[in-house]
NUNUGU-414217 format. One record per residue (C-alpha): x, y, z; residue in one letter. Coordinates in steps of 0.5 Angstrom, whole numbers, plus 500, padded with zeros to 3 digits. Layout:
<nodes>
XYZa;...
</nodes>
This chain:
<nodes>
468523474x;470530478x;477528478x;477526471x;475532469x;481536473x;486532471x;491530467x;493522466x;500521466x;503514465x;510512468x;514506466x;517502472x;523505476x;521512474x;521516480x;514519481x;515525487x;522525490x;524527498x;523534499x;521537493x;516543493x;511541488x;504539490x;500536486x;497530488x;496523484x;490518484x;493510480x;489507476x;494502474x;500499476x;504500484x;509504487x;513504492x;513509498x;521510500x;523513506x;527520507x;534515507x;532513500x;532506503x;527504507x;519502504x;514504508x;509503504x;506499496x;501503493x;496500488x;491501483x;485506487x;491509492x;492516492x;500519493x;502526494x;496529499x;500531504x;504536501x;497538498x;495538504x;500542509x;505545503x;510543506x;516539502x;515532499x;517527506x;518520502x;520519495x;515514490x;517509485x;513506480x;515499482x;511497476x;509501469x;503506472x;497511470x;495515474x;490521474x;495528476x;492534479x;495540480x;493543487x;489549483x;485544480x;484540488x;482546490x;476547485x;473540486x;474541493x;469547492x;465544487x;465537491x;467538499x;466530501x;471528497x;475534502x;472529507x;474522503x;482525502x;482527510x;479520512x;486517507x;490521511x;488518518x;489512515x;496514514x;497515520x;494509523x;498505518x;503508521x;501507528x;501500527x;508500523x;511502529x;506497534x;508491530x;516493530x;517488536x;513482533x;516475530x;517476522x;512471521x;505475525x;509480521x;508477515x;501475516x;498482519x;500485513x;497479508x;491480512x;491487511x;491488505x;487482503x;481486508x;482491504x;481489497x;476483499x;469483497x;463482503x;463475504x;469472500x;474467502x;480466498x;483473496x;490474492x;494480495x;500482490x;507482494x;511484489x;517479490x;519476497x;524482497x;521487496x;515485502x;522483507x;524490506x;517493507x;516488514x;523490515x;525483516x;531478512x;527475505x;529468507x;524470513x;519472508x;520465505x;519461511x;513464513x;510463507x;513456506x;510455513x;502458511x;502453505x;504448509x;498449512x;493450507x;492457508x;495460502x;496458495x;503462492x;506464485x;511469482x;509475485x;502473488x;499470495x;492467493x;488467501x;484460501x;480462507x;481469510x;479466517x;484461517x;489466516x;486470522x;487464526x;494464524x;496470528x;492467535x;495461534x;502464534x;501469539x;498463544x;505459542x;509465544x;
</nodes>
């Protein structure tokens, strides 16, 4: 409701170009509908899907340097713009969203850490870690089937940094196995244990 209140819904129709790399605006934008995608300074590389409840754009509000990365929407959008002038009066009037925003950010930077940790795994752990990430993130306490929207193969190869053909096989491979369900766009987890048990058991056939 704070942030409401501040700020100004915009919406953005699919393929619009939300922040452009090394632009000097800083505002800042939570999504309430749709997903984006988080390209690298080659205008090439995803290095991240945002979707409803992320927040883009803090870390030039943040340090007020350049924008480092472009966002696209990669389906129609609506989020909540907010102005740095308007950050800084709901920071004064609520300092633990301060807190949540710095929280965001260290999980950017794991996020990151991570990224580079999984470089030299196979495409199908890769494949995997990222289903199980996001699925744990988005589950609620106790469930056990979870659906994580991945775009399309393509998009989810790219930002693994793997071939499409690598993602189908993975894919292909875990509903063999009864461990997902999948239809156009949407990998449905039958059991998230099962999922887990994936990785260690293709860690142990390495």
């Amino acid at each position: 409701m704070a942030l409401t209140a501040e700020g100004t819904v915009r919406r953005f129709v699919k393929a619009t170009v939300l922040i452009n790399f090394a632009a000097s605006d800083r505002w800042a934008a939570v999504l309430h509908q749709g997903r984006v995608r988080v390209i690298g300074s080659d205008g090439v590389r995803v290095i991240a899907m945002r979707s409803a409840g992320d927040i883009v754009g803090e870390q030039a509000l943040l340090d007020r340097k350049a924008r480092s990365a472009t966002v696209l929407a990669d389906t129609n959008v609506q989020a909540l713009l907010l102005e740095p002038t308007a950050w800084e009066r709901v920071f004064q009037r609520h300092p633990r969203i301060l807190r949540v925003l710095c929280g965001v950010v260290s999980e950017r930077l794991r996020e990151a850490d991570r990224s580079l940790a999984e470089q030299t795994d196979d495409a199908f752990t890769k494949v995997v870690l990222h289903l199980l990430r996001v699925a744990e993130k988005s589950s609620s306490s106790g469930a056990r089937a979870v659906s994580v929207n991945i775009g399309s193969q393509e998009e989810l190869g790219k930002l693994l940094a793997v071939s499409r053909e690598s993602v189908v096989r993975a894919l292909q491979r875990l509903r063999t196995e009864g461990v997902v369900l999948t239809r156009r766009g949407v990998v449905t987890i039958r059991d998230l244990g099962a999922l887990r048990g994936e990785v260690r058991g293709n860690e142990s056939g390495r």
